[in-house]
N, C-alpha and C positions, 0 to 999 in steps of 0.2 A: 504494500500500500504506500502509496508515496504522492500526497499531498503535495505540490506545485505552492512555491514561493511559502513555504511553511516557516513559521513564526514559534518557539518556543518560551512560553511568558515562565520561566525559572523560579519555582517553589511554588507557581499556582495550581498545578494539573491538568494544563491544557494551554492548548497551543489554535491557530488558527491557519488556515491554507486555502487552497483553489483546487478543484477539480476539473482539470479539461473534459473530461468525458462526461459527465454530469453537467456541467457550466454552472457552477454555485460553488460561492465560499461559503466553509463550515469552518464551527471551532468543532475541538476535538474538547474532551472530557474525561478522564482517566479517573476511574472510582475502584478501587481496588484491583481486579484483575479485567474490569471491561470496561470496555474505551467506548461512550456515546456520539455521537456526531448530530451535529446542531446548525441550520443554515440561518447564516447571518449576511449583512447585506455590504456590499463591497465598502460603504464607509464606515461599518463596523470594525472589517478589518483592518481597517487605514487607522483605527483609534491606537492598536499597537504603538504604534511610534508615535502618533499624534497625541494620545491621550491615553495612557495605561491605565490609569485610575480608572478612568470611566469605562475600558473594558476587563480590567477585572471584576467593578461591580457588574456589569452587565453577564460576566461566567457565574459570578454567585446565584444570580436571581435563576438561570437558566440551571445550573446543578441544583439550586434547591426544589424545582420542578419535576426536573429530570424526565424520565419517557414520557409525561405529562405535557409539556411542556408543547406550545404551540408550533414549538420551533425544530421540535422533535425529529432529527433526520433517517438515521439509522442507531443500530449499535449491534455489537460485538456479538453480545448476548440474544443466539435466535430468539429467546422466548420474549424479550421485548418487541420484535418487529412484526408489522405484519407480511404478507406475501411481499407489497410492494417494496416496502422497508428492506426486508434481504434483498430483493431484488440490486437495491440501490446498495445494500453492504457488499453483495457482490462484484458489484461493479467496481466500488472502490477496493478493497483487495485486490484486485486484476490489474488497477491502476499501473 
């Protein structure tokens, strides 16, 4: 799996990237042994460098949701996604 222009936010648990074959940036989410994936809008990820603060608050609010979450893309863990959700973790894997 290998996330395009991938960002690593150091001691938060999650990082943010681009997928060419999907064409959507997601953050990632790392919760013990399963990584969630979350689509966020291209000036979310520009907050990286531009404003960290304001996207590591914005990783909280979306981890405290988590598969709930509106924003909800895929994750690791089949039994959170549905058919389309693997679909789309597959995809990324194959990246």
């Amino acid at each position: 799996m290998a996330l395009r222009n991938k960002l690593t936010r150091t001691g938060k648990s999650y990082s943010v990237g681009y997928s060419p074959t999907l064409r959507v940036d997601l953050m990632q989410i790392v919760t013990g042994v399963k990584a969630r994936y979350y689509k966020i809008s291209r000036d979310e990820y520009t907050w990286f460098t531009k404003d960290p603060a304001r996207l590591d608050k914005l990783a909280q609010l979306i981890a405290k949701d988590g598969a709930k979450s509106t924003r909800f893309f895929c994750s690791s863990d089949q039994s959170e996604n549905s058919p389309e959700q693997m679909k789309r973790f597959r995809t990324l894997v194959d990246e």
